[in-house]
C-alpha positions in Angstrom: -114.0 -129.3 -31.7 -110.3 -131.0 -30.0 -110.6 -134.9 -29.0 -108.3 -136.5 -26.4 -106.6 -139.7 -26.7 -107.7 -140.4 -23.2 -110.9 -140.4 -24.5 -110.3 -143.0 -27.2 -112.9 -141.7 -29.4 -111.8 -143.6 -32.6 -113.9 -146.4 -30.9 -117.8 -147.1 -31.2 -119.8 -146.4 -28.2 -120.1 -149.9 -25.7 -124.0 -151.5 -26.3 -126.4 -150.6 -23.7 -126.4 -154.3 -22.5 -122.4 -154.8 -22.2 -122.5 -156.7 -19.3 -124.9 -158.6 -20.3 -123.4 -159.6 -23.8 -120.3 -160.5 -21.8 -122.5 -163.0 -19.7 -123.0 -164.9 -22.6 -119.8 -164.8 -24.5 -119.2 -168.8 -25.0 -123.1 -169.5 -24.4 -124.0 -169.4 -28.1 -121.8 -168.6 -31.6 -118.2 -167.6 -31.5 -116.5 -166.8 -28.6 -113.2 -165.0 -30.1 -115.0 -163.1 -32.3 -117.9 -162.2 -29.8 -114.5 -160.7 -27.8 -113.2 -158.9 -30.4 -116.7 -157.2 -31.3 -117.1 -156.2 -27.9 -113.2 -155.0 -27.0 -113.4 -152.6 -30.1 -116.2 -150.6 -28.5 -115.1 -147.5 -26.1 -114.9 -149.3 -22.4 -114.6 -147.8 -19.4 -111.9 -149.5 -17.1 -115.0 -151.3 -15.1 -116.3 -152.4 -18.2 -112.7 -153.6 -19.4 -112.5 -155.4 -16.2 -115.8 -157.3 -16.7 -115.0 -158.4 -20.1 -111.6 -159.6 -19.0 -113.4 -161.9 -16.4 -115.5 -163.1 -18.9 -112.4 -163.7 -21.3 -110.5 -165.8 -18.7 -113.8 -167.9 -18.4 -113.9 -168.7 -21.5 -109.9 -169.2 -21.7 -110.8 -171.8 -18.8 -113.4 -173.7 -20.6 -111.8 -174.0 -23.9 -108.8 -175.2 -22.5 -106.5 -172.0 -22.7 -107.2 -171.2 -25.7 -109.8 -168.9 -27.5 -110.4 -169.3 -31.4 -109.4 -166.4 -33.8 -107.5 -165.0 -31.2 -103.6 -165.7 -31.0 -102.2 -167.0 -27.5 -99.7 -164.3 -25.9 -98.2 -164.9 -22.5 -96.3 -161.8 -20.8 -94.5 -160.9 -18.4 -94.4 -157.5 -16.4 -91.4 -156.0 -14.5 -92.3 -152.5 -13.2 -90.6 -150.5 -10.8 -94.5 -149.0 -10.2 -97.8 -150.6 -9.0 -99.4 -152.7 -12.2 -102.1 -154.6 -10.3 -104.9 -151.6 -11.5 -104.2 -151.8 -14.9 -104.2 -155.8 -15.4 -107.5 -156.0 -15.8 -107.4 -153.3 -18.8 -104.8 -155.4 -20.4 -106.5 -158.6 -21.9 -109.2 -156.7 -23.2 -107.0 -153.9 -24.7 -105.4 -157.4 -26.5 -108.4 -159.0 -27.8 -109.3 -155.9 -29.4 -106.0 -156.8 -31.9 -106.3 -160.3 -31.9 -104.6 -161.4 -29.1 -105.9 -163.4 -26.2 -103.5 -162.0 -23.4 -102.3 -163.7 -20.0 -99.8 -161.9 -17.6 -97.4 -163.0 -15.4 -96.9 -159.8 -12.9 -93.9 -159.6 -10.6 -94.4 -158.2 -7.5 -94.1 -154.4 -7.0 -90.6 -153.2 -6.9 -88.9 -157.0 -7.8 -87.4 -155.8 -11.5 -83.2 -156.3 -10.9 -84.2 -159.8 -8.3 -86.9 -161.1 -10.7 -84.6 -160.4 -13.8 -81.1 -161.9 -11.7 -82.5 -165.0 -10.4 -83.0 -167.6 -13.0 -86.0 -169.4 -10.8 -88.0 -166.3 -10.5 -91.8 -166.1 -11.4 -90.6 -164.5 -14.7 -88.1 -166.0 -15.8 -89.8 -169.8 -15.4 -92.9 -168.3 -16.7 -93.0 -169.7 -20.1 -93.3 -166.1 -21.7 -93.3 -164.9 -25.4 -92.3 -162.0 -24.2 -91.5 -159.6 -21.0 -92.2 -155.9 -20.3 -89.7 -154.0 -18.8 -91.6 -151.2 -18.0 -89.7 -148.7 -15.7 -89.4 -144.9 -15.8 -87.5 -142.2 -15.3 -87.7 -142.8 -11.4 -86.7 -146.2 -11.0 -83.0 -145.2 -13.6 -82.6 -141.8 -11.1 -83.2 -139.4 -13.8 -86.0 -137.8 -11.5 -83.3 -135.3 -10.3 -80.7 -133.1 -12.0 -77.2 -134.0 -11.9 -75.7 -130.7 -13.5 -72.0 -132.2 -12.2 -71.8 -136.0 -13.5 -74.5 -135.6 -16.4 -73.2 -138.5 -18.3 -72.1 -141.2 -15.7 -75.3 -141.1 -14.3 -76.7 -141.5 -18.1 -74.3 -144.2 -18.6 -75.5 -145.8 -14.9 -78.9 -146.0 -16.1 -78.5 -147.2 -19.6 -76.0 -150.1 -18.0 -79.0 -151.0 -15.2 -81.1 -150.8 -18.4 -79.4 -153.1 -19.6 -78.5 -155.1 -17.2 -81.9 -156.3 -16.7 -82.7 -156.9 -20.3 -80.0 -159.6 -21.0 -80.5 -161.5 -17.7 -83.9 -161.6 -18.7 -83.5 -163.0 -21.9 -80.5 -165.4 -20.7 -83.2 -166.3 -18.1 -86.0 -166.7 -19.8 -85.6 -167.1 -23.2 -87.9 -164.6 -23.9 -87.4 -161.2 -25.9 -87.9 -158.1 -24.1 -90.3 -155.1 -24.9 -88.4 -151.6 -23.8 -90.7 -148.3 -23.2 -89.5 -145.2 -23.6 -89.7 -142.5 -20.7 -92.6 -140.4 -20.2 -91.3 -136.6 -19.4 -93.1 -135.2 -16.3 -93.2 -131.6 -16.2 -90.7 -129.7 -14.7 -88.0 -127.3 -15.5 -85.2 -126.2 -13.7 -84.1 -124.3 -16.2 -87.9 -123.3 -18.6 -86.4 -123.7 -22.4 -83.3 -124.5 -21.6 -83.8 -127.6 -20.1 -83.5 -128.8 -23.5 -79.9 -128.0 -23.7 -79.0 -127.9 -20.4 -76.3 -131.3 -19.9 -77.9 -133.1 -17.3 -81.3 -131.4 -16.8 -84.0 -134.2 -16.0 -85.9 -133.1 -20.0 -82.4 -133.3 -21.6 -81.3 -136.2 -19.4 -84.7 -138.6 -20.5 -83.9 -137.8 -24.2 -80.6 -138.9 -24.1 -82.3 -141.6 -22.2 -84.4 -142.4 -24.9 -82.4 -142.4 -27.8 -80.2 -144.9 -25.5 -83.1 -147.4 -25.6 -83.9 -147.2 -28.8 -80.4 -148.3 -29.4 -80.8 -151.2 -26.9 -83.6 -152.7 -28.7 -81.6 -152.6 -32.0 -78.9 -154.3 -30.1 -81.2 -157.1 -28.1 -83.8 -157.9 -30.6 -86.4 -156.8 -28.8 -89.4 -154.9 -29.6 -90.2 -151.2 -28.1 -93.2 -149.5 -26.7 -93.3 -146.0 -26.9 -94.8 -144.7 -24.0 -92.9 -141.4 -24.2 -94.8 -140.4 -27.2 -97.8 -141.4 -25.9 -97.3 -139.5 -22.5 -96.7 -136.4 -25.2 -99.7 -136.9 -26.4 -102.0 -136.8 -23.8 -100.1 -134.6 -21.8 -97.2 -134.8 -19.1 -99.7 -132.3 -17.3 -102.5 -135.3 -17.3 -100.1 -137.6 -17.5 -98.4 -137.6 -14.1 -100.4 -137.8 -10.7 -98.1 -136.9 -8.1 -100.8 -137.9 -5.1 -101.5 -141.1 -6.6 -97.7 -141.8 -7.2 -97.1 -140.7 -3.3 -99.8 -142.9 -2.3 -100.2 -146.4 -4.2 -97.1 -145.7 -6.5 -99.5 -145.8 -9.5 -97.0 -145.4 -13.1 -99.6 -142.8 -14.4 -102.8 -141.4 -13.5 -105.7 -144.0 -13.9 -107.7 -142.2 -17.1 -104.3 -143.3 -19.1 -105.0 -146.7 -18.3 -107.0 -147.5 -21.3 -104.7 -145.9 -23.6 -101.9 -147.0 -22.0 -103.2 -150.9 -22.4 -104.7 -149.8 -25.9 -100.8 -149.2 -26.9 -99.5 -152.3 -25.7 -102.2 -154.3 -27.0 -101.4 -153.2 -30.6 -97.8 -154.0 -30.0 -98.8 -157.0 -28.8 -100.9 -157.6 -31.9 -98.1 -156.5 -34.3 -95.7 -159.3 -32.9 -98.2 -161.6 -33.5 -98.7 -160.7 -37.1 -102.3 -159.3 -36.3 -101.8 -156.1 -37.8 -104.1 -154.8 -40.6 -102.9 -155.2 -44.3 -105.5 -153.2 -46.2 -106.9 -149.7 -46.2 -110.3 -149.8 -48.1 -111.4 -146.4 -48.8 -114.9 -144.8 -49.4 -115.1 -141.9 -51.8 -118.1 -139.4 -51.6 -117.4 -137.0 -48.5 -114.6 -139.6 -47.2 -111.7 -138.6 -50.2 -113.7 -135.5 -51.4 -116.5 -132.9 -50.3 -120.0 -133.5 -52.3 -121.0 -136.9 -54.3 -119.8 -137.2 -57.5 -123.0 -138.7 -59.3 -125.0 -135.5 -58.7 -122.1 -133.0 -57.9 -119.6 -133.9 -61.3 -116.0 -133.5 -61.7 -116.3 -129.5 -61.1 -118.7 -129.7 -57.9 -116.4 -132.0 -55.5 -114.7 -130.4 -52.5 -111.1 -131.3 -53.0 -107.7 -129.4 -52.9 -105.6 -126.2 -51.6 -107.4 -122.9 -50.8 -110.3 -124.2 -49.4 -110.9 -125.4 -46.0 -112.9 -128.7 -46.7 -110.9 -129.5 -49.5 -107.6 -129.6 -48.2 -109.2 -131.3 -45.0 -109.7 -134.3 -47.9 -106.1 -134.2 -49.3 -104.8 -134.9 -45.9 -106.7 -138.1 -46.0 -105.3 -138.8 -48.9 -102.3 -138.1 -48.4 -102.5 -140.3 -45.0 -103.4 -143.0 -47.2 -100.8 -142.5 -49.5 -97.8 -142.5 -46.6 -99.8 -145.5 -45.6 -99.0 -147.6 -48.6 -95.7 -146.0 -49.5 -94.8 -148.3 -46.4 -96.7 -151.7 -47.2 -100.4 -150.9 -46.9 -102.7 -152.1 -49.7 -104.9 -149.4 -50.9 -108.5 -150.4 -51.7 -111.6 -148.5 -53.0 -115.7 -149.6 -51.4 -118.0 -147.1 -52.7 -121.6 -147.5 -53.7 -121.8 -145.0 -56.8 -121.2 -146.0 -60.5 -117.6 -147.2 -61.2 -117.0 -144.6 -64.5 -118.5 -141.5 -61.6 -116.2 -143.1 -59.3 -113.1 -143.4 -61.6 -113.4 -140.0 -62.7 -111.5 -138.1 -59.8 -109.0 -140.3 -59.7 -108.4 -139.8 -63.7 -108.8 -136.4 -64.3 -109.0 -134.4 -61.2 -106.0 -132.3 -61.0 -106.1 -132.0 -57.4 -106.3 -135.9 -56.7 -103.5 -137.2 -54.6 -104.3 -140.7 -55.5 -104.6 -142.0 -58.5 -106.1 -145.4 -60.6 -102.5 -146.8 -60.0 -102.1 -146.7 -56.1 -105.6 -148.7 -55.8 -104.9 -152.4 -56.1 -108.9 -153.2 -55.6 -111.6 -151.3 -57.2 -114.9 -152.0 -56.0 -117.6 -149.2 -57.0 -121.0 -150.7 -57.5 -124.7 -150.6 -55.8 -124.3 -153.4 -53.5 -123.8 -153.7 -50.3 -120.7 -152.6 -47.9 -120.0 -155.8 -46.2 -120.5 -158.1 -50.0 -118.3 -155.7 -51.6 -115.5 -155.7 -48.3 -115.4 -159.7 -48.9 -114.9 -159.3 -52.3 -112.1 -157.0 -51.9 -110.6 -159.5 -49.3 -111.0 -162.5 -51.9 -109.5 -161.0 -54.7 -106.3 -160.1 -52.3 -106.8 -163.8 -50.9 -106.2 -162.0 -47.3 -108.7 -162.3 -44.2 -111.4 -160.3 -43.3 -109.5 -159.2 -40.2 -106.4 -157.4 -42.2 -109.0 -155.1 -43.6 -110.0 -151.7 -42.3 -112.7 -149.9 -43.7 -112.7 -145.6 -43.7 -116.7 -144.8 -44.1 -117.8 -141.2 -43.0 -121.2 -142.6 -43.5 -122.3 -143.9 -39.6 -125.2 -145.8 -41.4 -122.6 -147.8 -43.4 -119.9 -148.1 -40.3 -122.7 -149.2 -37.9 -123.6 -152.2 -41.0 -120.3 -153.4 -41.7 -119.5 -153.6 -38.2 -123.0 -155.6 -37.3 -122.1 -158.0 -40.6 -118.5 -158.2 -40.4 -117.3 -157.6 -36.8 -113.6 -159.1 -38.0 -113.0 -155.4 -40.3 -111.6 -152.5 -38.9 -114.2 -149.8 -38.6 -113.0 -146.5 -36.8 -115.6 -144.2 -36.0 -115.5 -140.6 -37.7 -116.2 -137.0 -36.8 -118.2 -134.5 -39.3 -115.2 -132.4 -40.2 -113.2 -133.9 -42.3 -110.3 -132.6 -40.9 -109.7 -135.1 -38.4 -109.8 -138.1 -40.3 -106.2 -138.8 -40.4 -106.4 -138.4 -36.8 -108.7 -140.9 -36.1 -107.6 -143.6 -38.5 -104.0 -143.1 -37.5 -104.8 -143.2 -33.5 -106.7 -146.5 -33.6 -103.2 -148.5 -34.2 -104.8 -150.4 -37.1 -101.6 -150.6 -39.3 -98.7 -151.2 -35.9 -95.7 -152.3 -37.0 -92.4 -154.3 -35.5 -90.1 -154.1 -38.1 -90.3 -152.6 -41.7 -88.3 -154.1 -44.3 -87.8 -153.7 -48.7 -90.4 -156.0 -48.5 -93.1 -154.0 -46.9 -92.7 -151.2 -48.8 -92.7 -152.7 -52.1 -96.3 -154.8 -50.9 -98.7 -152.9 -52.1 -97.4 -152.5 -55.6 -96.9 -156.8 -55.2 -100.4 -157.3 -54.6 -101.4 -155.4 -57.3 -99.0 -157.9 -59.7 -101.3 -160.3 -58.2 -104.8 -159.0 -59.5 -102.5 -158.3 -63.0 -101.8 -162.3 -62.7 -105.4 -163.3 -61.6 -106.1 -161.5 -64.7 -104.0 -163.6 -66.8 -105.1 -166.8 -65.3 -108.7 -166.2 -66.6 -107.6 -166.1 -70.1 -105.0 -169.1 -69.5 -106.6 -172.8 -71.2 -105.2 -174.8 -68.3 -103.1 -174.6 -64.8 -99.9 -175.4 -66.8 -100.2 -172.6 -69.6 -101.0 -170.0 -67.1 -98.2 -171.4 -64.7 -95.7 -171.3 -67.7 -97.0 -168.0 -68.7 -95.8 -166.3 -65.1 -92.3 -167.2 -66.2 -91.2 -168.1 -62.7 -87.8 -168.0 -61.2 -87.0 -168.9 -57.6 -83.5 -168.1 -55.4 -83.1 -170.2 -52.7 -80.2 -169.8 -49.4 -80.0 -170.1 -46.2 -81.1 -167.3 -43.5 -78.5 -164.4 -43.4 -78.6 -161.0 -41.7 -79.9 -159.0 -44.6 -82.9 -161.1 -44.5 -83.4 -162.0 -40.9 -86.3 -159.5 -40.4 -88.3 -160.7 -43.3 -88.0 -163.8 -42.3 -89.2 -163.1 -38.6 -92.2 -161.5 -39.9 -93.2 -164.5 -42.4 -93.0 -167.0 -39.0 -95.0 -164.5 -36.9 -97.4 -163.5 -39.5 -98.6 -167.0 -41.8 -101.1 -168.7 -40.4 -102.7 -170.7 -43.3 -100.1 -172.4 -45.2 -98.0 -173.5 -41.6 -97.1 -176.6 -41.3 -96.4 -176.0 -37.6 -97.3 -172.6 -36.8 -94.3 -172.2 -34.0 -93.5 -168.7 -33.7 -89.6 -167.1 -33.3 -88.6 -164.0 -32.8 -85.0 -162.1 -34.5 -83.5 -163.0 -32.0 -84.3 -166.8 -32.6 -83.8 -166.4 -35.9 -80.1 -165.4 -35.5 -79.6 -168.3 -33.4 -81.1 -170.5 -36.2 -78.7 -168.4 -38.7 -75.8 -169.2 -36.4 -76.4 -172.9 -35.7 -74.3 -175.4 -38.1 -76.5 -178.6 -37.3 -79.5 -176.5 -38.1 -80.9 -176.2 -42.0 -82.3 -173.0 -42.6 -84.2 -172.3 -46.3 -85.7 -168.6 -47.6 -87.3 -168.9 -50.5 -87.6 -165.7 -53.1 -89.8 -165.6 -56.2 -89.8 -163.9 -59.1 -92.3 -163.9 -62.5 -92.9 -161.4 -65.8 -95.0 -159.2 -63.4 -92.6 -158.3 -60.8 -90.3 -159.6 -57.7 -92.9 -161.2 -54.9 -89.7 -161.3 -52.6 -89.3 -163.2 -49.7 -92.0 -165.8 -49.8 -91.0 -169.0 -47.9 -89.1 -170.1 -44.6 -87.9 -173.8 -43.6 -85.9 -174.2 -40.4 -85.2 -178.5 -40.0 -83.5 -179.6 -37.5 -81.7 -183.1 -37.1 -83.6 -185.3 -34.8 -81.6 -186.3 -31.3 -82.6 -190.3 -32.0 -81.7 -190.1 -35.3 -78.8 -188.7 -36.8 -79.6 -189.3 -40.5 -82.8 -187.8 -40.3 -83.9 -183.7 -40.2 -87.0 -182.9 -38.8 -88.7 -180.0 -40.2 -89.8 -177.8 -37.2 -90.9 -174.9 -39.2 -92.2 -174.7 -43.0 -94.8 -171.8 -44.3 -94.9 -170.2 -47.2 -97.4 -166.9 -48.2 -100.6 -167.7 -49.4 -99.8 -165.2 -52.7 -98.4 -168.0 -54.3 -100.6 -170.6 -53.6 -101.3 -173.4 -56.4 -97.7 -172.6 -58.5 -96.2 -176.0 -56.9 -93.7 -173.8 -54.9 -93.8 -176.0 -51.8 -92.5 -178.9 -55.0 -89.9 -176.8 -56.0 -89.1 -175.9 -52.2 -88.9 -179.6 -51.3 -86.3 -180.6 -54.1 -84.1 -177.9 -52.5 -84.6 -179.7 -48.9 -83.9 -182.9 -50.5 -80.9 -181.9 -52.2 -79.2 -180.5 -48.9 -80.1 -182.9 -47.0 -78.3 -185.4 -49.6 -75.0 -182.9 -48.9 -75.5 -183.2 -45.4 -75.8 -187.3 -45.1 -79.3 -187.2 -44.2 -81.2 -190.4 -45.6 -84.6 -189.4 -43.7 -86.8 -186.2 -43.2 -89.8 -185.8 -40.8 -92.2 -183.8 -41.4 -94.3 -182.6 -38.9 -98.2 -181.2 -38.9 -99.8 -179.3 -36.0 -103.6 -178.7 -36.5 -104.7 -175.4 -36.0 -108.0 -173.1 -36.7 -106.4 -172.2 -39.5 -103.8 -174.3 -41.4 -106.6 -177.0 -42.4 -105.3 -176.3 -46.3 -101.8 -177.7 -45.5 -103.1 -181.5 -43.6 -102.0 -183.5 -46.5 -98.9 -181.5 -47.3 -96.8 -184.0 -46.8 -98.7 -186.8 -48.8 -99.4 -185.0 -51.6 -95.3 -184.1 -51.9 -94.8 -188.1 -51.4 -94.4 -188.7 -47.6 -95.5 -191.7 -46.0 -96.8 -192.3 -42.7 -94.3 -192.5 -39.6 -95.1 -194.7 -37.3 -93.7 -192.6 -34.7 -97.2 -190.8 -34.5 -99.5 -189.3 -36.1 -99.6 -186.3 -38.3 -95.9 -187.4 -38.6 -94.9 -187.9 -42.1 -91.1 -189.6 -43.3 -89.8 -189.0 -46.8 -86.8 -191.3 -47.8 -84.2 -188.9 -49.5 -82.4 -191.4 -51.6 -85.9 -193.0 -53.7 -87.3 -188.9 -54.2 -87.4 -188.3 -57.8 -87.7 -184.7 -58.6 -90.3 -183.7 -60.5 -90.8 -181.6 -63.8 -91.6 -178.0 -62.3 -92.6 -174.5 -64.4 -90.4 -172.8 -61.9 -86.6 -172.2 -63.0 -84.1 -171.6 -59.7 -81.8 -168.7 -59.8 -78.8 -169.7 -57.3 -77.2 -166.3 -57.4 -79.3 -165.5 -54.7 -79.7 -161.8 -54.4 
């Protein structure tokens, strides 16, 4: 049986009473996470319409903004008709974590909207702007067999062009697609190699943009790929191009919306962290209670059993590039141990799961458990079930996890999980690929803290060592991701993009502080970001505009260690005052008295203001010793 991505079938069925339940999102419980529940299920683009009318009702009564849902404003440039799709777009959003508002140009306005610095765009207060033209709009529609590359070069400049007026404009960073390929063929297979042939001209195209993200700092949507997937054959509707200018034909609309909403999601920091796995008939064939160790489907030469390697083998590229692996089963934990031990087809073994959870209770108790021993939210789980039963109960219980639906063969489970857009990424740094062997450090540390007598013995038994510097190149990405993705201990929550960063990097009146840890179980890496800035009243004091730090090291008086640092170079610098600064959100409740736990008192400037006065701090005695040959 083939599925099509136009079909979206990675997603649960709508409830028989969707426009109903939208009538009464905001009426009773939680509104963001009624949204999300109700986005994740397979919509139609009427029934995406009517739950992004009910979305901008409740953005209305809660004053803008909707709770577990992160604010995203965006702008659209198209050299096509968006007005159809808008509607698609919020909900396509909410479904990873976003609660989307767009600013649309008129049809046709990309080069006067991008040029005039008073345009709708440009004084629209965006996070960012999509530039979404194609292959018509840069005259690559035609071949140009006799100027092949100044007609590249032509488009690449307008390209371009656009881009950095925008972002002079508008401050805001710019999200490049790639070109979709219609189908035609002047010369059949050798349009490929053919210099200036529309197929070979939209690659060169596309390579070009790539290369103008790098070079802007802005993030790329890759609506080639997509187009690939579905089909340039479905893809392209030549009558509704001729008659409303639509960019594609209408069934790519949710898909299309589905891809920038995962974007969207992944700039944001919404993306999932953690893979949790279920074992009988989800990693191999049969149940390994009744079955044993010589009665489970699994490996090469026979048709269900390499259908289960791929999954595993999904899961392992997975955390080979940050993802967490985690194991939910209901089955006894020695039975469920035993494949990954002594199987000699296994893919994965005991050492690529960070979290072990095989018991008789429930899915959903198990899947909390999970996310408290990784101290990460609910929502940066996603949960692989072929059981419908078990999908249909985690979803009811925990409508925050991850839950894509699954086929009966086996075969396609890579398919599905990898097409839902759970694990989208921005950027992928040492960091992230080193992740999933950090967390599991962590549970190796959590292990050590139950056998420690106090907080100080276990804290002396990590054997920390921090390195400390200001923001460089090398780290700039890391950094970017920390501000976009730390939600909980954020002082300020303000979110920057590279591009910010490197003006941050760049500016001498402006302090900038990354914050690597080490301890006897391994390198956490970069943990901690402070950007202060001197205040324009004030020239001895440094506001601090931006200080976060992961939640993995939580209770090792970091944030004590990271405040001597701050005092010590603001000492350097002349500074005889700093200002902290704490904006309340949904989630950073654990950081309100931040700054008088670390000795602040109150500013009378406002309140949830805080001053510290540089030259009475004493630093403290700290189990954390700092490395300054920062590496």
């Amino acid at each position: 049986m083939a599925f099509l991505t136009t079909d979206m079938p990675w997603l649960p069925a709508a409830p028989g009473d969707f426009a109903q339940q939208c009538e009464i999102i905001g009426r009773t419980g939680t509104p963001g996470e009624d949204i999300r529940r109700l986005s994740t299920a397979r919509l139609t683009p009427r029934q995406m319409m009517i739950l992004n009318r009910a979305i901008a009702r409740v953005r209305d009564e809660g004053g803008n903004a909707i709770p577990d849902l992160a604010n995203f404003r965006l702008g659209i440039l198209s050299s096509a008709t968006f007005e159809l799709l808008l509607d698609c777009l919020p909900t396509a959003a909410a479904r990873h974590g976003v609660a989307l508002e767009v600013v649309n140009a008129p049809y046709g306005q990309v080069m006067q909207q991008a040029l005039e610095p008073a345009s709708a765009i440009n004084t629209g207060n965006l996070d960012a702007c999509l530039l979404s033209v194609d292959h018509r709009w840069l005259a690559l529609d035609r071949a140009d067999l006799v100027d092949a590359q100044g007609r590249l070069d032509s488009a690449v400049e307008l390209l371009q062009t656009a881009a950095e007026h925008l972002r002079e404009n508008s401050g805001a960073p710019v999200i490049f697609q790639t070109l979709a390929t219609p189908p035609t063929a002047l010369f059949g297979s050798f349009d490929r190699r053919a210099r200036g042939a529309v197929l070979e001209a939209i690659g060169q195209a596309n390579h070009a943009i790539v290369e103008l993200v790098e070079q802007t700092g802005g993030y790329l949507l890759d609506v080639g790929s997509l187009a690939e997937r579905i089909g340039s054959d479905r893809w392209f509707d030549p009558a509704r191009w001729a008659a409303y200018k639509l960019p594609f034909a209408a069934e790519c609309f949710p898909p299309f919306a589905d891809l920038l909403g995962r974007l969207l999601g992944a700039i944001r920091g919404k993306a999932r962290k953690c893979l949790v796995l279920d074992l009988d008939n989800t990693l191999w064939g049969g149940v390994i209670g009744d079955d044993g160790l010589d009665g489970i489907k699994i490996g090469q030469g026979d048709e269900k059993g390499e259908a289960f390697l791929s999954i595993q083998r999904t899961a392992l590229e997975l955390r080979a590039r940050g993802v967490i692996l985690a194991v939910c089963s209901k089955n006894d934990e020695d039975n469920a141990r035993l494949p990954f031990q002594k199987h000699p087809e296994m893919l994965l073994k005991e050492e690529h799961i960070t979290v072990f959870q095989a018991n008789w209770a429930n899915k959903p108790s198990n899947l909390e458990k999970i996310a408290e021993t990784l101290n990460i939210g609910l929502d940066a789980l996603v949960l692989v079930d072929d059981n419908p039963a078990e999908r249909a109960q985690v979803r009811a219980a925990l409508p925050m996890v991850g839950v894509p639906e699954l086929p009966e063969d086996p075969s396609w489970f890579p398919w599905f999980l990898n097409s839902a857009g759970y694990f989208e990424s921005v950027s992928f740094s040492a960091e992230d690929a080193n992740r999933a062997q950090s967390y599991l450090a962590n549970v190796q540390r959590i292990a050590v803290q139950s056998t420690s007598r106090d907080l100080g013995d276990y804290l002396s038994a990590l054997k920390m060592v921090s390195q400390m510097a200001p923001f460089d190149a090398q780290s700039r990405t890391r950094v970017t991701q920390l501000i976009n993705k730390t939600n909980q201990f954020n002082l300020t929550t303000r979110r920057y993009t590279e591009s910010d960063v490197a003006d941050f990097e760049a500016d001498p009146n402006t302090f900038t502080l990354q914050v690597r840890l080490k301890d006897a179980f391994g390198d956490l890496g970069l943990i901690a970001v402070v950007i202060a800035r001197p205040m324009s009243d004030d020239s001895k004091a440094w506001e601090i505009d931006t200080w976060l730090m992961s939640c993995r090291v939580l209770g090792r008086r970091v944030e004590e260690a990271m405040l001597a640092k701050i005092v010590e170079e603001a000492g350097k610098n002349g500074i005889e005052r700093i200002i902290g600064v704490y904006i309340r959100t949904g989630k950073n409740q654990m950081v309100a008295d931040l700054f008088p736990r670390l000795g602040f008192g109150p500013d009378p400037a406002g309140a949830d203001r805080w001053k510290l006065n540089v030259r009475r701090y004493a630093t403290p005695a700290l189990p954390i010793a700092r490395d300054d040959r920062f590496a």
